[in-house]
C-alpha positions as CSV (number, residue, x, y, z in Angstrom):
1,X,14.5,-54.8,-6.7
2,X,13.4,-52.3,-9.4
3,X,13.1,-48.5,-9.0
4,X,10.3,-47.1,-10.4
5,X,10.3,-43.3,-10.9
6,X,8.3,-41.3,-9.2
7,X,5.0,-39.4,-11.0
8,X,3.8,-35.9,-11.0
9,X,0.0,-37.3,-10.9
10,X,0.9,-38.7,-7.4
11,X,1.5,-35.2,-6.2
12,X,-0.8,-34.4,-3.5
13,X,-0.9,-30.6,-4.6
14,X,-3.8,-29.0,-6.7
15,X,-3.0,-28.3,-10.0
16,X,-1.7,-24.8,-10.3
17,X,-3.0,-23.7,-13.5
18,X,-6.2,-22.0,-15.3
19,X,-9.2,-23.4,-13.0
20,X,-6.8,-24.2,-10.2
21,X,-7.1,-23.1,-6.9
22,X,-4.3,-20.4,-7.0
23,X,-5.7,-17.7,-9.2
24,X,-4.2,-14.1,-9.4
25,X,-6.5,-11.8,-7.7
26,X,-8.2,-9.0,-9.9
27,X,-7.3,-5.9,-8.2
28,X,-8.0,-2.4,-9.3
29,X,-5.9,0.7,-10.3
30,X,-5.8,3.1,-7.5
31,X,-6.8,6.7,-8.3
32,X,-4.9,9.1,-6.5
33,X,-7.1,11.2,-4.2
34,X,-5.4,14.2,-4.3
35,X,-6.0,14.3,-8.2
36,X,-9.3,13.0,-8.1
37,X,-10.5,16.4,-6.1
38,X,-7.6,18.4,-8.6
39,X,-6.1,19.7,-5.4
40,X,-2.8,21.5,-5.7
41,X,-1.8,22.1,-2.4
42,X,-2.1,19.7,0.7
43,X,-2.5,21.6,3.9
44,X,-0.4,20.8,7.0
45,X,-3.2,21.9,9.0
46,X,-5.6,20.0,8.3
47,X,-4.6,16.6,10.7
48,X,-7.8,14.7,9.7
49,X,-7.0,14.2,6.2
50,X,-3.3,13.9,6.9
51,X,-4.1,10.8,9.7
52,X,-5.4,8.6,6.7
53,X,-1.7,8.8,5.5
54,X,0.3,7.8,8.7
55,X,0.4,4.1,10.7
56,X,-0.8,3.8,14.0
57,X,2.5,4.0,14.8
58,X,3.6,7.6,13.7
59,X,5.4,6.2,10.0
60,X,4.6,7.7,6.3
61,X,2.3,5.2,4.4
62,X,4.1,4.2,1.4
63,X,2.1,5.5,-1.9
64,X,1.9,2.0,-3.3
65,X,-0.1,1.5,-0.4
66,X,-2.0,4.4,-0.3
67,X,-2.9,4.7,-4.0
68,X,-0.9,8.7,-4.2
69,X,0.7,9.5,-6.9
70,X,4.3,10.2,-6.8
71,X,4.0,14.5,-7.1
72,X,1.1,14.1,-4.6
73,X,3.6,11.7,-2.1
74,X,5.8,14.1,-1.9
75,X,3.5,17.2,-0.9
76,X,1.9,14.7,1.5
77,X,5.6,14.2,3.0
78,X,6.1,17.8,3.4
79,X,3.0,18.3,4.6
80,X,3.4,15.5,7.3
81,X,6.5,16.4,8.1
82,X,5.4,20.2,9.3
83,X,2.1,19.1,10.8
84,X,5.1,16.5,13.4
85,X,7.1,19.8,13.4
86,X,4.5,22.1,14.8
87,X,3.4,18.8,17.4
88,X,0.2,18.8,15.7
89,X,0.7,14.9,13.9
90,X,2.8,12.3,16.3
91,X,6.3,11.7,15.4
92,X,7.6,8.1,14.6
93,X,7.9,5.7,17.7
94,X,10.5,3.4,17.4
């Protein structure tokens, strides 16, 4: 009885690279949103522009995410965080 090895061509997969079915999707560079409208200071008042930055659930959206940059994420924090303070953004449900 003789063992034959077994072959990659006998592989039931789809081959994996350039013109394969697994390509890398082209995605675009976000532009923060915050620097696109050269705004300095985010407002904690203003709930309708801060909503776009919060789950359904109450949490922060990361800025990897969102597309902020990182000075911009962290005004938007503060700026979240005193909108929950004054009750006027929901705070996180666990």
């Amino acid at each position: 009885m003789a063992i034959t090895p077994n072959t990659r061509s006998s592989s039931p997969r789809p081959p994996s690279g350039p013109g394969g079915r697994f390509k890398k999707p082209i995605s675009r560079k976000k532009i923060c949103r915050f620097c696109a409208d050269k705004m300095d200071y985010i407002d904690f008042k203003n709930v309708n522009l801060l909503r776009n930055f919060i789950s359904d659930r109450g949490k922060i959206l990361s800025s990897r995410s969102t597309g902020v940059c990182s000075y911009h994420q962290r005004g938007l924090t503060l700026a979240i965080k005193r909108a929950r303070n004054i009750a006027l953004l929901p705070i996180t449900i666990l």
